[in-house]
N, C-alpha and C positions, 0 to 999 in steps of 0.2 A: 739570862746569860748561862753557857753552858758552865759545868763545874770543872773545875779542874786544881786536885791536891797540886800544890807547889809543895816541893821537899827541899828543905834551906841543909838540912845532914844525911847528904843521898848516898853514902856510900854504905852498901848496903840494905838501900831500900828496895830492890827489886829482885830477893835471894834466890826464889823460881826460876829465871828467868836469864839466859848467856847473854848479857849485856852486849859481851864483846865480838857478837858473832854477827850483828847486822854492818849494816853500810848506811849512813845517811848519803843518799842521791840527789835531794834539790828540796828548795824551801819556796816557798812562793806567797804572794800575798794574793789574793781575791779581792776585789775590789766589793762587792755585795754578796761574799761566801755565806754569811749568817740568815738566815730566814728574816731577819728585820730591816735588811739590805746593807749592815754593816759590815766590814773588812774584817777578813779571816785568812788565816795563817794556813797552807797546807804544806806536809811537810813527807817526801816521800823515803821511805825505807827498802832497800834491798836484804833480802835473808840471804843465809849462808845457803838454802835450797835455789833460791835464784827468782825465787818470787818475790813480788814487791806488793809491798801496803802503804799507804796512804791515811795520816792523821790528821786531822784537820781542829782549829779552833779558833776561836775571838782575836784578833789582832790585841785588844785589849787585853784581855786573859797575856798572850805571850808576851806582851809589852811590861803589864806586871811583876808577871816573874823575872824576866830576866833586869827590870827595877831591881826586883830586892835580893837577885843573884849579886849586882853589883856593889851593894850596900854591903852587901856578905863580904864579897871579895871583892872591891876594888874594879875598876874600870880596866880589862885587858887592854883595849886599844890606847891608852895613854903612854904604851913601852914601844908601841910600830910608829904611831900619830903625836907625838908630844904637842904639837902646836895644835890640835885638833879643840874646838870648842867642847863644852861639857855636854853629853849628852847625844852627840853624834855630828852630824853634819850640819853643814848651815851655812 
C-alpha cells in the first residue's frame, strides 16, 4: 500500500508551502487505479499559475483518513443530512 502521513493537527503542517493559493478541480475514484487492481482516489489541483496536478492514492488510504478526520471532528454532513444514516449513504 502506498504511504501516506495523515496529519490529525494540520494547521501548520505544511509552512513551505501557500496552502491557500491552489484550487481543488475534481476528485474521482478509479476503479483499478492501484497496480493490484484496487480503487484509487485521484484528486486534481489548479495552481494560482494555471497549471494543474494530479494526486492520486488508495481509496483505502483516503477512506482512513477522513475515518479518523471524523472521529477528530464529528461528521459535517449530520448539520445539511440530519436524517442521513451513519457513515454515508445507503
Amino acid at each position: 500500500m502506498t504511504p501516506l502521513k495523515i496529519i490529525l493537527e494540520g494547521d501548520g503542517a505544511f509552512p513551505k508551502i501557500d496552502i491557500d493559493g491552489g484550487e481543488l478541480k475534481a476528485i474521482a475514484v478509479l476503479e483499478a487505479g492501484m497496480s493490484g487492481g484496487s480503487p484509487s482516489v485521484a484528486v486534481l489541483l489548479e495552481l494560482p499559475t494555471g497549471e494543474k496536478v494530479v494526486a492520486q492514492t488508495s481509496l483505502a488510504l483516503i477512506a482512513t483518513a477522513i475515518d479518523m478526520f471524523i472521529v477528530k471532528h464529528g461528521d459535517p454532513r449530520a448539520a445539511v443530512m440530519p436524517d442521513a444514516p451513519p457513515g454515508g449513504s445507503n
